[in-house]
C-alpha positions as CSV (number, residue, x, y, z in Angstrom):
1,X,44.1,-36.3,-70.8
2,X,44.9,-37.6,-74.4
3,X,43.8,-41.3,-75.4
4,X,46.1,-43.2,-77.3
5,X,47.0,-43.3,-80.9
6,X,44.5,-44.5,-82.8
7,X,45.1,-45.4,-87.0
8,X,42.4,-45.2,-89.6
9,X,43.3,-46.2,-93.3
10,X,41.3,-44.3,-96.2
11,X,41.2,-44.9,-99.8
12,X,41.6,-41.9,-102.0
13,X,42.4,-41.5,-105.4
14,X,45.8,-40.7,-105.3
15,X,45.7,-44.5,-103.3
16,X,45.6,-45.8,-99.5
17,X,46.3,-43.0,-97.3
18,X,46.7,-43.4,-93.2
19,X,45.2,-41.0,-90.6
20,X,47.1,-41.0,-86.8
21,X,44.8,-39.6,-84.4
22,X,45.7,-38.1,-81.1
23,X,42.7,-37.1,-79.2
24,X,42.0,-34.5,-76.8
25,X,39.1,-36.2,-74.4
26,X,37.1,-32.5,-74.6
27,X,38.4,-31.7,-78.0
28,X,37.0,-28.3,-79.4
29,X,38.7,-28.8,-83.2
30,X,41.0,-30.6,-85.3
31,X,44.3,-29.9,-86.2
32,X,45.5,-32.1,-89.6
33,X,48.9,-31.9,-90.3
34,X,50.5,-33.5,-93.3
35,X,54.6,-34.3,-93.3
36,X,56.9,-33.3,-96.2
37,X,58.5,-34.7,-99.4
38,X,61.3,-35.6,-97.4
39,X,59.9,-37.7,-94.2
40,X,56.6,-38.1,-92.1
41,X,55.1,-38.2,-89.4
42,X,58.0,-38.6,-87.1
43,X,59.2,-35.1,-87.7
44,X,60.4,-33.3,-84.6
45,X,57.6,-30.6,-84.7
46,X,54.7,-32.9,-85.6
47,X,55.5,-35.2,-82.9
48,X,55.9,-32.4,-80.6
49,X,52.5,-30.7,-81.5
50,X,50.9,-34.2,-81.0
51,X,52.4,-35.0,-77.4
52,X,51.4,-30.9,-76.6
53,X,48.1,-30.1,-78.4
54,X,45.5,-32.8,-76.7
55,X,45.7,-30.9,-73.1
56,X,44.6,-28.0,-74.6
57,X,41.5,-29.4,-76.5
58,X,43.2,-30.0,-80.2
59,X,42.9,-33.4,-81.2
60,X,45.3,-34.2,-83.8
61,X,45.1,-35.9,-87.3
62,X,48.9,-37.0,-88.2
63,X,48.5,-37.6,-92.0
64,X,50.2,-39.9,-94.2
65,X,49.8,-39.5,-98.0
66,X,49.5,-42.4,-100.0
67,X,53.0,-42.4,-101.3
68,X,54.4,-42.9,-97.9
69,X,52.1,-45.5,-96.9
70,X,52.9,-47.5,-100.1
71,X,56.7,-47.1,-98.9
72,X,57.8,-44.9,-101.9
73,X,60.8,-42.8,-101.3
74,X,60.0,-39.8,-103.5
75,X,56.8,-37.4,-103.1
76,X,54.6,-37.3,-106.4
77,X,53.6,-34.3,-108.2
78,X,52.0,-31.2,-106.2
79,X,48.3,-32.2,-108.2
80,X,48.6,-36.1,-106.9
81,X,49.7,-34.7,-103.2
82,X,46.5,-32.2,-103.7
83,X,44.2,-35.1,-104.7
84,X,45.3,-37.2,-101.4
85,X,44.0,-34.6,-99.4
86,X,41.5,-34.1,-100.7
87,X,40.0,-37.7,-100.0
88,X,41.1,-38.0,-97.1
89,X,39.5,-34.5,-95.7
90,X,35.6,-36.3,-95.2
91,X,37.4,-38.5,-92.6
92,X,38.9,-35.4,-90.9
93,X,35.5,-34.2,-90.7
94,X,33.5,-36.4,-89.8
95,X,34.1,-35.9,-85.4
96,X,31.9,-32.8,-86.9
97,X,34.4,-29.8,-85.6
98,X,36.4,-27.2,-87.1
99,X,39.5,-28.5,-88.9
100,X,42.6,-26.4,-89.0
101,X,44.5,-27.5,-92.3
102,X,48.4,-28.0,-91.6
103,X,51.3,-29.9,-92.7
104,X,55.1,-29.0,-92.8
105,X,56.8,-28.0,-96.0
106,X,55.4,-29.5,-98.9
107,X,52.3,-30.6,-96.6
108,X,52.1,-26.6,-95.8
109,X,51.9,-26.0,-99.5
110,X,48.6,-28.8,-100.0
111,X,47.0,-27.1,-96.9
112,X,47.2,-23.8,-98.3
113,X,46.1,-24.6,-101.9
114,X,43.2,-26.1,-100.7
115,X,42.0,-24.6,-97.8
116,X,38.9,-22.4,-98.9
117,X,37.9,-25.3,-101.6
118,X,37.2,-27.7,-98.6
119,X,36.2,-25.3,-95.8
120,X,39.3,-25.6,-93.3
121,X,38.8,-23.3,-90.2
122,X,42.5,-21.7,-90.6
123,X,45.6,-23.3,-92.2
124,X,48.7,-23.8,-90.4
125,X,52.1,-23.7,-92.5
126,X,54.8,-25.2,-90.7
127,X,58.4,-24.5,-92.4
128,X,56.4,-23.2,-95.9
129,X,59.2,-23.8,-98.6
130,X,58.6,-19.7,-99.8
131,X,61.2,-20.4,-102.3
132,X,63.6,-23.5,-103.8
133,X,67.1,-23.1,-101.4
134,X,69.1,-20.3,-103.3
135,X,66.0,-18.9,-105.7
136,X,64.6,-16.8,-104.5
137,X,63.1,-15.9,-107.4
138,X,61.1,-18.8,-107.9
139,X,58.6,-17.9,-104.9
140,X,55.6,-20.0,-104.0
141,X,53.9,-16.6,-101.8
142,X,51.1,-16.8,-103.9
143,X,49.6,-20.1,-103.0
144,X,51.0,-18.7,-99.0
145,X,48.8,-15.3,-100.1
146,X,45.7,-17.5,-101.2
147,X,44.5,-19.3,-98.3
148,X,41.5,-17.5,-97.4
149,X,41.3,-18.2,-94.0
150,X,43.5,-17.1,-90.8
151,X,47.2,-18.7,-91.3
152,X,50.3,-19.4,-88.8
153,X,53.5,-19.3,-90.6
154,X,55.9,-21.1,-88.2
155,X,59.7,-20.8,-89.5
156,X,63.1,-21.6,-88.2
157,X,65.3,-18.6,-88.7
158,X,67.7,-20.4,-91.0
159,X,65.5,-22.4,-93.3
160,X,67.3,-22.2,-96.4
161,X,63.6,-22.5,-98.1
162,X,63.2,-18.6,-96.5
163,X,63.7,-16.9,-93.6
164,X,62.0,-15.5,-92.0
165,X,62.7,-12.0,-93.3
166,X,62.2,-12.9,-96.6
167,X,58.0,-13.2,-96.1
168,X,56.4,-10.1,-96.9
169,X,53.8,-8.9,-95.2
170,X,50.3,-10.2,-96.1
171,X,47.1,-11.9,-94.5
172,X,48.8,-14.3,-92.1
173,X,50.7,-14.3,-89.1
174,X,54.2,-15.2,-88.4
175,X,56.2,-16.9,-85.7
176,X,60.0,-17.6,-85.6
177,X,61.8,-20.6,-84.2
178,X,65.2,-18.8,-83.8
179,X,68.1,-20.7,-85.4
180,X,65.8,-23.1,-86.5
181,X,66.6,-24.9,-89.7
182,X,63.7,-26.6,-92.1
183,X,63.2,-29.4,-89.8
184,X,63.7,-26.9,-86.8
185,X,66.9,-28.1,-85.9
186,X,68.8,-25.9,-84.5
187,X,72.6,-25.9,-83.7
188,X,74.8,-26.2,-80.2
189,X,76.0,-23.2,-80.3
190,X,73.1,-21.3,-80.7
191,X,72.4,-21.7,-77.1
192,X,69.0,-23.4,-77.4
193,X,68.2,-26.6,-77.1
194,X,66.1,-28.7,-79.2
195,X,63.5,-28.9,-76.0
196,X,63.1,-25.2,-76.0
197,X,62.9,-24.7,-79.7
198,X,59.8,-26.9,-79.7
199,X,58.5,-25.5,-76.8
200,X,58.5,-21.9,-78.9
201,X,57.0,-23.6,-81.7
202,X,54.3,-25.3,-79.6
203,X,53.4,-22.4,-77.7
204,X,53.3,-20.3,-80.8
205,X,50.7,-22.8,-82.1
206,X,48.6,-23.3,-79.0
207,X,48.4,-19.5,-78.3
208,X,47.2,-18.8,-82.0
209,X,44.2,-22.1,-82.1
210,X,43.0,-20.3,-78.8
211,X,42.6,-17.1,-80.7
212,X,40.4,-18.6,-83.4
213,X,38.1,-19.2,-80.6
């Protein structure tokens, strides 16, 4: 069983950051995940992969960058969101296991950029924003391209940030949430509930962090 919540504050310099951890009581890694420019930690899927991870031996690290703990309502620049990360990662480390880098959309793009530079164990890219909503041009694969370690892509099949059929192949693996918007939503009609779209995304998740081993 999962103990409860447990908060840790740490200073970085991009400013006061705030680590939510969810433990597994045997845990075998650490999966961070970091929210997006446009909410936190109360996102559908984090919360999901919080309440489902711990059984299976993932504790989980539910990051808040410094610009949400201060209240601000806009995300800084990519290099700032970097740098928050990046001082918070020795506290992610320090239960001494592997750490699987994550976040969702902008907090994908963070995990991926830095990844090799601090030694995550795989990167997991919830919702990756491949492209701005109608440019496509203006791709972000590279940074998607550059992890170095094993990745999970985890996209809803209607993010307007890119579909899934708009990734092309490369070193990472790729799971759909069907219907799923960029927050995984996914509409009435489409004949799946919010329940079961988490329930793919989850078991997408848990079945790829048990083949890291």
């Amino acid at each position: 069983m999962s103990r409860q919540p447990r908060t840790q504050n740490v200073t970085t310099d991009a400013g006061d950051a705030r680590i939510t951890w969810v433990r597994a009581s045997a845990p075998r890694l650490v999966l961070a995940v970091g929210h997006g420019a446009g909410g936190g930690i109360e996102a559908r899927d984090l919360k999901a992969l919080a309440a489902s991870l711990p059984a299976h031996g993932v504790t989980v690290a539910l990051v808040e960058q410094p610009w949400r703990v201060a209240g601000k309502k806009l995300a800084p620049a990519p290099k700032t969101l970097d740098t928050g990360w990046r001082g918070l990662w020795p506290a992610l480390a320090a239960p001494g296991l592997p750490v699987v880098a994550g976040g969702r959309s902008a907090g994908a793009r963070v995990a991926c950029r830095t990844a090799t530079e601090l030694g995550a164990a795989a990167v997991l890219a919830l919702s990756f924003p491949l492209h701005p909503p109608g440019r496509p041009e203006k791709s972000r694969a590279e940074e998607l391209l550059g992890t170095g370690v094993p990745t999970l892509v985890v996209q809803g099949g209607n993010d307007p940030f890119g579909r899934p059929g708009e990734f092309s192949p490369g070193a990472y693996e790729l799971a759909e949430v069907p219907y799923g918007d960029h927050g995984f939503a996914v509409p009435k009609k489409s004949g799946l509930s919010e329940a079961q779209a988490m329930d793919l995304l989850t078991g997408a998740v848990t079945g790829w962090l048990t083949s890291l081993g």
